[in-house]
BADRENMAR-530911 format. One record per atom (N, C-alpha, C): residue number from 1; residue in one letter; atom name; y, z, x. Coordinates in nm, 4 decimals, padded with zeros to 6 digits. Layout:
REM BADRENMAR-530911
NUM A CA Y Z X
...
***
This chain:
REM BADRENMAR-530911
1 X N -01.1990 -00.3530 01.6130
1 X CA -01.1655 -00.3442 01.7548
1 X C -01.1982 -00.2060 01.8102
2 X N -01.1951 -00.1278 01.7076
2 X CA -01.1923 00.0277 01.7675
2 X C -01.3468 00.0633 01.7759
3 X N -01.4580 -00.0121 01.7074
3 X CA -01.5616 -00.0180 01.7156
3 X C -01.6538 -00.0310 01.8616
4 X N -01.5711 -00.2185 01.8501
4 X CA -01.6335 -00.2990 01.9848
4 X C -01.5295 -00.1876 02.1212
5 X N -01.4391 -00.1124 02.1447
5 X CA -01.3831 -00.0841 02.2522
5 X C -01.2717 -00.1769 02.2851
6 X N -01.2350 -00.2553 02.2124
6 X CA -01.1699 -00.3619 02.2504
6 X C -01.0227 -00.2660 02.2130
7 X N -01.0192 -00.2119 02.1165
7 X CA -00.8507 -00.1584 02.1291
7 X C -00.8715 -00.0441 02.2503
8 X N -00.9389 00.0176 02.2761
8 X CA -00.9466 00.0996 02.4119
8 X C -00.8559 00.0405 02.5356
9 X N -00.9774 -00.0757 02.5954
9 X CA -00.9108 -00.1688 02.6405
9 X C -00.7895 -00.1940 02.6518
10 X N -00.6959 -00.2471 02.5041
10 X CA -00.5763 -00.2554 02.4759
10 X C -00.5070 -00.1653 02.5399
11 X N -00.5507 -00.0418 02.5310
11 X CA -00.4691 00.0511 02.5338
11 X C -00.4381 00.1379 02.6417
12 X N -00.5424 00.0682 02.7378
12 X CA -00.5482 00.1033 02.8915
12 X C -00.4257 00.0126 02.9371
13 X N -00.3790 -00.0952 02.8793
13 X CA -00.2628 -00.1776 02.9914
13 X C -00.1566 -00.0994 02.9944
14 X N -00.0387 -00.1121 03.0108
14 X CA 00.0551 -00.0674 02.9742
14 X C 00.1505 -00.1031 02.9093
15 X N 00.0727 -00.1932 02.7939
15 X CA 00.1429 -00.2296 02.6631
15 X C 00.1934 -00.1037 02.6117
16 X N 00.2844 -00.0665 02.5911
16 X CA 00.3306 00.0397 02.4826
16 X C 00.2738 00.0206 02.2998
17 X N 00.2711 00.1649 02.2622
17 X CA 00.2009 00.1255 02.0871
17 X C 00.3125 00.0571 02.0337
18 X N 00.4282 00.1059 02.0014
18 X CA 00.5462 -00.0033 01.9655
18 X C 00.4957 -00.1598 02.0123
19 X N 00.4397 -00.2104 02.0959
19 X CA 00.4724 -00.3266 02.1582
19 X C 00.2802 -00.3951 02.0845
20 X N 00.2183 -00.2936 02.0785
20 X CA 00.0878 -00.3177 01.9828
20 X C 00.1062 -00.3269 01.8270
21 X N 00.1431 -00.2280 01.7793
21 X CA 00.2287 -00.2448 01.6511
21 X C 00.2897 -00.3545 01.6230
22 X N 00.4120 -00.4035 01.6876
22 X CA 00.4432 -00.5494 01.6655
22 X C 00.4016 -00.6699 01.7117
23 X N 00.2921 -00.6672 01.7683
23 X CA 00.1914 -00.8502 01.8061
23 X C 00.0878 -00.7906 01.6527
24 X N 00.0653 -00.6698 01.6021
24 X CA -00.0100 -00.6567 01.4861
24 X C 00.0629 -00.6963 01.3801
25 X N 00.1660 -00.6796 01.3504
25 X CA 00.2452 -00.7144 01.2219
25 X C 00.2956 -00.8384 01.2750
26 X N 00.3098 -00.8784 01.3544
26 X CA 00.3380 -01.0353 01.3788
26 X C 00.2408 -01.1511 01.3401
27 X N 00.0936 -01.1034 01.4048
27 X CA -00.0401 -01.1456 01.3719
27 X C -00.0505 -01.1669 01.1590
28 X N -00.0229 -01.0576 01.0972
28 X CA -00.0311 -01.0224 00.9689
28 X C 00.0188 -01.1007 00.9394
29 X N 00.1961 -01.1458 00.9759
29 X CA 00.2973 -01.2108 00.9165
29 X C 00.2253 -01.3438 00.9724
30 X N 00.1876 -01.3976 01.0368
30 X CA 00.1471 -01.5284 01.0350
30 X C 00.0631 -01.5798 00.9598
31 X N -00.0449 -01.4219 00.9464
31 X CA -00.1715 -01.5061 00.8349
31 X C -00.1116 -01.5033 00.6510
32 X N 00.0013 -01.3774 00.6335
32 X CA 00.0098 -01.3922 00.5165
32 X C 00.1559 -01.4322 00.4947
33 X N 00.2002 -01.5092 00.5497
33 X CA 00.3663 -01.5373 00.5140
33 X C 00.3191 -01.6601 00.4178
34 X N 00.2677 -01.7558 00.4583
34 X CA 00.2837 -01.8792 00.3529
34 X C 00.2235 -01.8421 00.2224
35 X N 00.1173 -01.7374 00.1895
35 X CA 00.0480 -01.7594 00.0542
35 X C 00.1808 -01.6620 -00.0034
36 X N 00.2333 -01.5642 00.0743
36 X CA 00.3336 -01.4914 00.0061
36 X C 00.4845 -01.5647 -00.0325
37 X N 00.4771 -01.6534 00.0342
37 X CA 00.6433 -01.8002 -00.0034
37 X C 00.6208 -01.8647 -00.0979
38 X N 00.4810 -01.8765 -00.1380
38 X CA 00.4244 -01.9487 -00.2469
38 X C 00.4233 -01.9105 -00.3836
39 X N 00.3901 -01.7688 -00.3498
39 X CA 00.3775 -01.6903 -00.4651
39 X C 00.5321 -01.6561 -00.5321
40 X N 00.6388 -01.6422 -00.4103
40 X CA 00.7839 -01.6338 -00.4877
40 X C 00.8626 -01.7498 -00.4898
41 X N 00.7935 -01.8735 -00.4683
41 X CA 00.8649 -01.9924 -00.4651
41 X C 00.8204 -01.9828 -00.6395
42 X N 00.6750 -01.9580 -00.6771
42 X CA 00.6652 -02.0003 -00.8169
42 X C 00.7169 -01.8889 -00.8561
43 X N 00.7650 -01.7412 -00.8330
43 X CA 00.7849 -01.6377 -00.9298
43 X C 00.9461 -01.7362 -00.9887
44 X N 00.9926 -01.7928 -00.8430
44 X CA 01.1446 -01.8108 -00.8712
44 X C 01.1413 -01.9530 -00.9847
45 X N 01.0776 -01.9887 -01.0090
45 X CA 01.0028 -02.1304 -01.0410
45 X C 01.0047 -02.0925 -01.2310
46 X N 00.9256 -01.9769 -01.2531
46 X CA 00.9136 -01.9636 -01.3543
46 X C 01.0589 -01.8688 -01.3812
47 X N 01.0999 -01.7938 -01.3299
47 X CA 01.2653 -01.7508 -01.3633
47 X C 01.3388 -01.8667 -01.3846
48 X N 01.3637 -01.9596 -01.3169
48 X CA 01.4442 -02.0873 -01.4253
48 X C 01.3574 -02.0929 -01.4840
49 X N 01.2446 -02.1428 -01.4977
49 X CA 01.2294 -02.1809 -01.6355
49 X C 01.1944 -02.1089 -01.7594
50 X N 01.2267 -01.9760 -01.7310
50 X CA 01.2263 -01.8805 -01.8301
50 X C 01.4462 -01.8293 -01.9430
51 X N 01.4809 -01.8958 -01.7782
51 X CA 01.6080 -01.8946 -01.8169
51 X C 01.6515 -02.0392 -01.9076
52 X N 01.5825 -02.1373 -01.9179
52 X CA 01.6156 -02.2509 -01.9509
52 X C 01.5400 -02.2291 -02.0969
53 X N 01.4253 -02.1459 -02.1243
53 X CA 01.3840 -02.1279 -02.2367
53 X C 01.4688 -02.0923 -02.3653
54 X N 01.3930 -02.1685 -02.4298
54 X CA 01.4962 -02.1471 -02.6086
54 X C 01.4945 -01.9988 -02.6664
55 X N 01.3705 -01.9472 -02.5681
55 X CA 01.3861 -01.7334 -02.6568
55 X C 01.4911 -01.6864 -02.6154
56 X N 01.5332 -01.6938 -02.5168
56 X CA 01.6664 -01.6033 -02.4410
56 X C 01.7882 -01.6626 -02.4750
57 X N 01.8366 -01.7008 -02.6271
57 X CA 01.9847 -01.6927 -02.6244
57 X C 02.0880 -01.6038 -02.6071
58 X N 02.0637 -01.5095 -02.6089
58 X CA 02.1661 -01.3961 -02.5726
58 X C 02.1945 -01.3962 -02.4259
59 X N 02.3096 -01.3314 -02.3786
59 X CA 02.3105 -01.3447 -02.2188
59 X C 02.2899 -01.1561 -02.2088
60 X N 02.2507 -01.0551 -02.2715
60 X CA 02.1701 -00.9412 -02.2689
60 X C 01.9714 -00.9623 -02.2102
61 X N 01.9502 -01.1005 -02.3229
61 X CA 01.7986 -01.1283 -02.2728
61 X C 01.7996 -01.2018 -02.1368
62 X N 01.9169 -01.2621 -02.1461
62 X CA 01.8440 -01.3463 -01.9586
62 X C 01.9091 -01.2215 -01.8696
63 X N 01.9987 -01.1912 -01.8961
63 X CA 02.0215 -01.0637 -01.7444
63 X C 01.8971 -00.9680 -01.7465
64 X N 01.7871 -00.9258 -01.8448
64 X CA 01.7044 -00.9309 -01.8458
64 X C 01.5736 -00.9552 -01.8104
65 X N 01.5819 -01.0952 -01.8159
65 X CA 01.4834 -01.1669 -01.7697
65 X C 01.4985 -01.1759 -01.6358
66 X N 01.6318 -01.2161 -01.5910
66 X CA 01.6631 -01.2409 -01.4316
66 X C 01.6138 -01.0841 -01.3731
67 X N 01.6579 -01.0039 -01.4260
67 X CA 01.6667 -00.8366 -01.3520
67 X C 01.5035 -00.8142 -01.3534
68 X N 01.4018 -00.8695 -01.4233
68 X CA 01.2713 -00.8738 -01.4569
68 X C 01.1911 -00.9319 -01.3183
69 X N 01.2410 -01.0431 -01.3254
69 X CA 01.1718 -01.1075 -01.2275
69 X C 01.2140 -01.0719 -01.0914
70 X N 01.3558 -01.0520 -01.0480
70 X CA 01.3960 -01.0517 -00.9172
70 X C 01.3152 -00.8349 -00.9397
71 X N 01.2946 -00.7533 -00.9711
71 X CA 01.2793 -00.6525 -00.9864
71 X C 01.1400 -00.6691 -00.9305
72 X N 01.0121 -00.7634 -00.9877
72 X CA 00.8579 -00.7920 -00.9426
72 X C 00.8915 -00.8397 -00.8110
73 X N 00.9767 -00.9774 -00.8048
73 X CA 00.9918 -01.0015 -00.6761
73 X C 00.9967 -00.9493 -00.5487
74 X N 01.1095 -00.8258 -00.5856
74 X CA 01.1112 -00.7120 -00.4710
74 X C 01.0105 -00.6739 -00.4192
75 X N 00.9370 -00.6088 -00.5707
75 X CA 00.8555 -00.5165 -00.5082
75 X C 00.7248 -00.5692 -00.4677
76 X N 00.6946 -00.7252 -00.4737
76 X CA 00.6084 -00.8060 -00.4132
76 X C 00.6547 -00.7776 -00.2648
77 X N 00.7676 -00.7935 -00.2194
77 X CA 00.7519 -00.8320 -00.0634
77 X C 00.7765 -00.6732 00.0096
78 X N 00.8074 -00.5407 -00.1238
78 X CA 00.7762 -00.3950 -00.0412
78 X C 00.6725 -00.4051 -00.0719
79 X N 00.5991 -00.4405 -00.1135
79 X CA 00.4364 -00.4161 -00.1417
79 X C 00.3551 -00.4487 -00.0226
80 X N 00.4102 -00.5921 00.0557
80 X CA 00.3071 -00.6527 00.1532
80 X C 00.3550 -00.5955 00.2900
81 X N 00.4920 -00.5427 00.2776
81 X CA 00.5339 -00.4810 00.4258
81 X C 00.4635 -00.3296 00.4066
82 X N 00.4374 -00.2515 00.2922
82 X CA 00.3857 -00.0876 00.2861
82 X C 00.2503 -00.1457 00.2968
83 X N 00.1872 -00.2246 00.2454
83 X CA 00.0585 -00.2746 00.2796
83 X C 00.0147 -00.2713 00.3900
84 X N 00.0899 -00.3600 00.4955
84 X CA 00.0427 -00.3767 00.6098
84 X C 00.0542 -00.2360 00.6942
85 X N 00.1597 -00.1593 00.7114
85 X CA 00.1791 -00.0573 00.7557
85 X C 00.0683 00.0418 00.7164
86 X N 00.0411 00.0521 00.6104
86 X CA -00.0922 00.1719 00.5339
86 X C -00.2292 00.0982 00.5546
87 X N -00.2328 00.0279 00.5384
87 X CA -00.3866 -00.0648 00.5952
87 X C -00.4253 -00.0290 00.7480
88 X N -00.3193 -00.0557 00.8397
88 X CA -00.3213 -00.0344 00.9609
88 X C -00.3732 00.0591 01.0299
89 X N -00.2731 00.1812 00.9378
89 X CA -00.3118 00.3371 00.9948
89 X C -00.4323 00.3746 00.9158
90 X N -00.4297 00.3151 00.7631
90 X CA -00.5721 00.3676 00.7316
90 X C -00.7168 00.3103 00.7670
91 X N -00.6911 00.1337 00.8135
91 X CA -00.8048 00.0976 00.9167
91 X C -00.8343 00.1617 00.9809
92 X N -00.7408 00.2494 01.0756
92 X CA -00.7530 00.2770 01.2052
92 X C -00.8354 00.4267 01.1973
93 X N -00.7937 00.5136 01.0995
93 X CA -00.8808 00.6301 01.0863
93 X C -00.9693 00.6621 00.9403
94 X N -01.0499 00.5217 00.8854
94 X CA -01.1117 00.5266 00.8462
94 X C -01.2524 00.4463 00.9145
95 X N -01.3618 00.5176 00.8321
95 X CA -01.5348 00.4733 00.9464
95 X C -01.5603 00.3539 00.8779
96 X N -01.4716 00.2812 00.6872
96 X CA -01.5633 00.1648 00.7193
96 X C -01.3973 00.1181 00.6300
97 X N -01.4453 -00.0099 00.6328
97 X CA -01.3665 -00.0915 00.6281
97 X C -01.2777 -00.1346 00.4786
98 X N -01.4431 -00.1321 00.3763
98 X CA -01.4010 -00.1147 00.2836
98 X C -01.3315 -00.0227 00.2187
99 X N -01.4049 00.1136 00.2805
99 X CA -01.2903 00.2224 00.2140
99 X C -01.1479 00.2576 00.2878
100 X N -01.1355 00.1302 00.3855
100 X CA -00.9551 00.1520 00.4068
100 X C -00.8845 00.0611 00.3758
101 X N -00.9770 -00.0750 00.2840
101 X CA -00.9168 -00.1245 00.2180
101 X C -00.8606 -00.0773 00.0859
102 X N -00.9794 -00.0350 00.0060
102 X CA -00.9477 00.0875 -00.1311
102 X C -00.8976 00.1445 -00.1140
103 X N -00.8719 00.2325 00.0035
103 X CA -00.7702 00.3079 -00.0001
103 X C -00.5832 00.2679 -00.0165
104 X N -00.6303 00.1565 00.0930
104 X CA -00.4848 00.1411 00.1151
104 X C -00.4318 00.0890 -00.0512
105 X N -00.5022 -00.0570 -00.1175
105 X CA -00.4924 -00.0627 -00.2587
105 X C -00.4786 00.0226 -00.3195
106 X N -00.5399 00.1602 -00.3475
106 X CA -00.5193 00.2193 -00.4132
106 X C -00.4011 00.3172 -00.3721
107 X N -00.3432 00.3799 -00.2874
107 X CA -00.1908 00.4030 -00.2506
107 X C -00.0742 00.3597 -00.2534
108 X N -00.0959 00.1946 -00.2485
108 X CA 00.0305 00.1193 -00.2387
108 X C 00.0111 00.0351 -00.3939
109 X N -00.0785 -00.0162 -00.4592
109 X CA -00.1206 -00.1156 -00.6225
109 X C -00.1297 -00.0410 -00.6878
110 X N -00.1915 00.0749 -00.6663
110 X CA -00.2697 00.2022 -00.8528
110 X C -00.1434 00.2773 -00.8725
111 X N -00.1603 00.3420 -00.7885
111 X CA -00.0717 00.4913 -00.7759
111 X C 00.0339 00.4648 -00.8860
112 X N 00.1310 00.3681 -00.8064
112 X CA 00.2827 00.3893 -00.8822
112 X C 00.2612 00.3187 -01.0264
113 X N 00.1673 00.2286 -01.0929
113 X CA 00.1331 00.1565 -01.2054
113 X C 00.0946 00.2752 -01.2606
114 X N -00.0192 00.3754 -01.2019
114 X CA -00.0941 00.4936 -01.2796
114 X C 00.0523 00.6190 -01.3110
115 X N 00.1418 00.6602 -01.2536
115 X CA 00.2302 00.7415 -01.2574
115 X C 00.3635 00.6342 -01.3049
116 X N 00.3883 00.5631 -01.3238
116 X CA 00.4805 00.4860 -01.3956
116 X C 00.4114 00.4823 -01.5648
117 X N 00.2686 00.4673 -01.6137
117 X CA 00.2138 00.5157 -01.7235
117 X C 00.2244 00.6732 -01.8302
118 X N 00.1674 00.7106 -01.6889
118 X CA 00.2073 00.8962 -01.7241
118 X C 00.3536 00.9094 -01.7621
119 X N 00.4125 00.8490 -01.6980
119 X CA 00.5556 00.8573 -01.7163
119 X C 00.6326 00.8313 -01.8287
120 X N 00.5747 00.7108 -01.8423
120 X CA 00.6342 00.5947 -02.0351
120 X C 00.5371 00.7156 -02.0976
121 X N 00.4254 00.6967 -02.1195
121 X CA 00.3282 00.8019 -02.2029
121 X C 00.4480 00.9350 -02.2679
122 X N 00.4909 00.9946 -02.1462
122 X CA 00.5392 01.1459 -02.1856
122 X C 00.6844 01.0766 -02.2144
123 X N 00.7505 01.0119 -02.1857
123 X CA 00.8787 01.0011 -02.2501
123 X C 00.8765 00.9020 -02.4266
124 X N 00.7792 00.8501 -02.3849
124 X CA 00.7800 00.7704 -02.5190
124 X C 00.7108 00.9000 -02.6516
125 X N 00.6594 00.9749 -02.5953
125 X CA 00.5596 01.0836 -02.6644
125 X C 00.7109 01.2364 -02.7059
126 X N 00.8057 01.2172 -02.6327
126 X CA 00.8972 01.3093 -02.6138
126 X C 01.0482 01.2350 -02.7049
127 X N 01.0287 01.0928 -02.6781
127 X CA 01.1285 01.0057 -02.7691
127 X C 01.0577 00.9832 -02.9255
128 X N 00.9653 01.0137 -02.9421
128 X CA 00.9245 01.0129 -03.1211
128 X C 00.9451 01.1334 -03.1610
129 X N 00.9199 01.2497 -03.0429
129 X CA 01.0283 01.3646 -03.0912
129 X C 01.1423 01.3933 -03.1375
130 X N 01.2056 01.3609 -03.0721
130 X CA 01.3586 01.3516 -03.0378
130 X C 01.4368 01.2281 -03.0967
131 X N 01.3697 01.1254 -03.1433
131 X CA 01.4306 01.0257 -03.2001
131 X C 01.4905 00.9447 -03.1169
132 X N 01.4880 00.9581 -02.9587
132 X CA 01.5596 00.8849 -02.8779
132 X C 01.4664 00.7378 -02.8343
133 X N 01.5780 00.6219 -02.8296
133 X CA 01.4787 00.4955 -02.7895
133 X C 01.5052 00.4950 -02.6625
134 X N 01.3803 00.4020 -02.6222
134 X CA 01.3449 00.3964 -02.4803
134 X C 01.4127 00.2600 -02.4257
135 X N 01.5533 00.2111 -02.3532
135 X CA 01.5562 00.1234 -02.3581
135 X C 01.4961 00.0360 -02.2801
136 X N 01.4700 -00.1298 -02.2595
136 X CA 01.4028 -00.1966 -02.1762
136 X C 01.4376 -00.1344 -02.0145
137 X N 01.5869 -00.2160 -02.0161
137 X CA 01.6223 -00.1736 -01.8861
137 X C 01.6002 -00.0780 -01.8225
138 X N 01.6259 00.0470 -01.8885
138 X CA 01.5690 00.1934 -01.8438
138 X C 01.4057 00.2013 -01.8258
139 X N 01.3096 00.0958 -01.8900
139 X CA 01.1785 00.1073 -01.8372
139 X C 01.1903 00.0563 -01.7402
140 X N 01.2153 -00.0304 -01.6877
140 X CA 01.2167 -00.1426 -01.6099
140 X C 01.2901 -00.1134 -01.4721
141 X N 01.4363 -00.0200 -01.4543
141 X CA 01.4436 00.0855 -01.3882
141 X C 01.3583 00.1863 -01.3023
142 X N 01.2904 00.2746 -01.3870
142 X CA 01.2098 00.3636 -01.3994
142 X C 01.0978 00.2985 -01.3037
143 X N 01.0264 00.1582 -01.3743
143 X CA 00.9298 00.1220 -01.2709
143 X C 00.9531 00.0827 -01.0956
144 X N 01.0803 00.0307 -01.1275
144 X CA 01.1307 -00.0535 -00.9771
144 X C 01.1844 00.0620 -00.9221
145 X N 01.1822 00.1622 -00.9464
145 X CA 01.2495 00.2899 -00.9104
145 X C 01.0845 00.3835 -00.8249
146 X N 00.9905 00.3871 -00.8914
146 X CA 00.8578 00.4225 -00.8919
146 X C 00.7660 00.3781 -00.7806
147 X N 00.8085 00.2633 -00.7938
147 X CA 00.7027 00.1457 -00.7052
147 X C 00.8047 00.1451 -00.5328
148 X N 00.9054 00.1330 -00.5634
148 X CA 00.9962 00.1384 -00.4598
148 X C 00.9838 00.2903 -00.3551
149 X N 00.9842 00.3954 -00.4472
149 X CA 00.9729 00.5037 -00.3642
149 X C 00.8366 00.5544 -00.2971
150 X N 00.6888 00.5026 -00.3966
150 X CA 00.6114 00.4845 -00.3465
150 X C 00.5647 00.4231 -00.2072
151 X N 00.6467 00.2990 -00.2102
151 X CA 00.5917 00.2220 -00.0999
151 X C 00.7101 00.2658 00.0129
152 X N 00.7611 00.3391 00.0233
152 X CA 00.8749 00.3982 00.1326
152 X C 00.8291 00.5140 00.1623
153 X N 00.7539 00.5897 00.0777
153 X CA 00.7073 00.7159 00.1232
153 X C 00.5637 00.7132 00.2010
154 X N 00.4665 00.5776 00.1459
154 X CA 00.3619 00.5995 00.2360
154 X C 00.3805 00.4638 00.3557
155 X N 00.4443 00.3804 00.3472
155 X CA 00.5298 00.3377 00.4745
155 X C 00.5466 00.3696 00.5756
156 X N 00.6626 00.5140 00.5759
156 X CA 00.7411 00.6331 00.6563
156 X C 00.5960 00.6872 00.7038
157 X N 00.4950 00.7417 00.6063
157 X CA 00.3765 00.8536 00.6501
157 X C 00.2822 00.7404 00.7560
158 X N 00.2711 00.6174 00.7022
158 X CA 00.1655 00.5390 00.7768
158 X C 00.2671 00.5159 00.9231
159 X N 00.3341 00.4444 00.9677
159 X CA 00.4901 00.4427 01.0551
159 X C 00.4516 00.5514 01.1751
160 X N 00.5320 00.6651 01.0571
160 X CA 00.4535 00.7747 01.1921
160 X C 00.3584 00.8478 01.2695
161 X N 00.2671 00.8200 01.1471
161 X CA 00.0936 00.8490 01.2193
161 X C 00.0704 00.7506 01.2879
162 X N 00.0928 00.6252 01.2978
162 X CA 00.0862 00.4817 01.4039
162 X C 00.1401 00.5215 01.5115
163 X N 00.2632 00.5617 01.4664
163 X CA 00.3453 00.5456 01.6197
163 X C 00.3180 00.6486 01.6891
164 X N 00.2249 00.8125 01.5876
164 X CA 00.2527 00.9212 01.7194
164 X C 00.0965 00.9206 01.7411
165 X N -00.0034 00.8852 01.6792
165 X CA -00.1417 00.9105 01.6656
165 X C -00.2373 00.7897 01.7206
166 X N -00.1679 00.6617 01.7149
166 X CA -00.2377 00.5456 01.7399
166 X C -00.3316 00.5603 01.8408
167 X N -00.3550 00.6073 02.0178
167 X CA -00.4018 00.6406 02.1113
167 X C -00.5009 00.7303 02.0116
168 X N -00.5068 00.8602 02.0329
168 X CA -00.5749 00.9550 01.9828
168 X C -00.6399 00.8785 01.9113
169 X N -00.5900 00.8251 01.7690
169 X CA -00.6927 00.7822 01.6787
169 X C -00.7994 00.6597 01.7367
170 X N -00.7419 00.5698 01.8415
170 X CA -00.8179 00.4371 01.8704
170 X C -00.9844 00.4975 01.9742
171 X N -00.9526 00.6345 02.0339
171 X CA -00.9899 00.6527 02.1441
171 X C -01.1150 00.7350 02.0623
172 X N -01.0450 00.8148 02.0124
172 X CA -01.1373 00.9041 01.8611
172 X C -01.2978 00.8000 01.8718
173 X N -01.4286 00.8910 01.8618
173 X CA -01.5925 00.8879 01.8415
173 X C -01.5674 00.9127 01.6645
174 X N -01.5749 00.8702 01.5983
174 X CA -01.6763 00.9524 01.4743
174 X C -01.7848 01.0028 01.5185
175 X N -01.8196 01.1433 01.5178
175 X CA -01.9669 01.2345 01.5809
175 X C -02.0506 01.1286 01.4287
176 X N -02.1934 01.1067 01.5100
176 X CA -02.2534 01.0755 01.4182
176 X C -02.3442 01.1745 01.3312
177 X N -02.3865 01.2071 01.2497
177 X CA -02.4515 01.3224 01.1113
177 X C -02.5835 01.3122 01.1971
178 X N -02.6004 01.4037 01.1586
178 X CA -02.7752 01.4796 01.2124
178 X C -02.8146 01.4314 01.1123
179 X N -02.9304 01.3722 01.0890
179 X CA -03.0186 01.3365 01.0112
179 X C -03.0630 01.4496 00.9263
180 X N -03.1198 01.4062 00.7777
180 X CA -03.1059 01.5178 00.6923
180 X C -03.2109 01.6032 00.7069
181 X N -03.3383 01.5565 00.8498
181 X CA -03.4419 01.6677 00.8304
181 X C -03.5042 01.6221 00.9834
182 X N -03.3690 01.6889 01.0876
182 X CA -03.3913 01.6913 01.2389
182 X C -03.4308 01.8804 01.2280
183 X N -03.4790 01.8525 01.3531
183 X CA -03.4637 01.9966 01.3803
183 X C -03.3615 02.0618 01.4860
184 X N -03.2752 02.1518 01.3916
184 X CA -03.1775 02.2314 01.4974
184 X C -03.2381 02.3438 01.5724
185 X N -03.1679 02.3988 01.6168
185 X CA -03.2105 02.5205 01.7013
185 X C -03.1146 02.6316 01.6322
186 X N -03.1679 02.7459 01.6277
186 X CA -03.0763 02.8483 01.6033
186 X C -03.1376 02.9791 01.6461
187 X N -03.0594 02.9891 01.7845
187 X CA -03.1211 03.1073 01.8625
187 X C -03.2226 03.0540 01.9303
188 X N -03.3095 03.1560 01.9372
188 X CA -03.4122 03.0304 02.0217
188 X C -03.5800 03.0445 01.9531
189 X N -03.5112 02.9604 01.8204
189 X CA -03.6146 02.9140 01.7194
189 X C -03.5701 02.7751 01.6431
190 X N -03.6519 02.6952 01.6610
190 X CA -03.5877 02.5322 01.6466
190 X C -03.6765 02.5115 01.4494
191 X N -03.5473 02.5388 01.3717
191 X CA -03.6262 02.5062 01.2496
191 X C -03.5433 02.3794 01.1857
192 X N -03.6331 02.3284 01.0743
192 X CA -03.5907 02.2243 01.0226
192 X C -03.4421 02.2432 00.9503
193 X N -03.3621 02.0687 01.0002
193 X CA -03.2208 02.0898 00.8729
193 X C -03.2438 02.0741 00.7398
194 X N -03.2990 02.1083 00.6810
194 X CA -03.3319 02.0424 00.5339
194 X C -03.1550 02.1131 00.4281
***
């Protein structure tokens, strides 16, 4: 839109960005609410039937298992609300499309998986020291703890660059690059950019 002029446009009415912001996340929530009901109708789908399974006799392994799944669950539906919020702002001030998709994936999917690693790595590397075990729950903690603060911190950052930058950024030229062998001027002698 910011291409064609069409959010320009937008942004000449006197829609407020708040009031653009939410027909955008409304728009989002329409295209991705059902594949996302689907996906936790079966997460919840396979939690009974992980609870009905013959491995988990102990009631230590199913509080477990339950704290397992409702723990992914969560952070499935902070995942698609920090998603949409970081996609948005990083659509909006990135030049192509793909790299504000990678980006946004990679801020809100890598990050906290890549630093939740580093993390087990040095404590598990620090517990063969020390002789201390790592317990499940405490990994499992640790991650929903990780992933959670992740997606609240670039949330909050995407949030407020939307809400105070949106104008500026929609209205924003990318200058286009001088070609790698125009001729500039410098002074008043026009030599090649090489």
């Amino acid at each position: 839109d910011r291409k064609s002029s069409a959010l320009e446009l937008l942004l000449s009415t006197p829609i407020s960005v708040k009031e653009i912001l939410h027909g955008q996340r409304l728009a989002l929530f329409r295209q991705f609410a059902g594949p996302a009901i689907y996906v936790l109708v079966a997460d919840f789908i396979f939690l009974i039937l992980g609870l009905r399974g013959t491995d988990l006799n102990q009631s230590d392994e199913k509080s477990f298992w339950v704290m397992l799944w409702l723990a992914g669950m969560t952070v499935f539906v902070m995942d698609l609300f920090a998603l949409s919020w970081v996609s948005m702002w990083v659509g909006l001030s990135s030049k192509k499309a793909n790299r504000a998709a990678n980006a946004s994936i990679a801020r809100i999917m890598v990050l906290p998986w890549l630093a939740f690693f580093l993390l087990i790595t040095m404590l598990a590397t620090s517990s063969l020291l020390t002789k201390i075990h790592l317990d499940e729950h405490v990994v499992l903690i640790l991650w929903f703890a990780l992933a959670v603060a992740n997606n609240l911190i670039f949330m909050s950052w995407a949030k407020k660059n939307l809400n105070g930058r949106l104008r500026d950024m929609a209205t924003q030229r990318f200058a286009s690059k001088t070609p790698r062998f125009a001729a500039k001027s410098v002074g008043n002698k026009t030599t090649p950019n090489l």
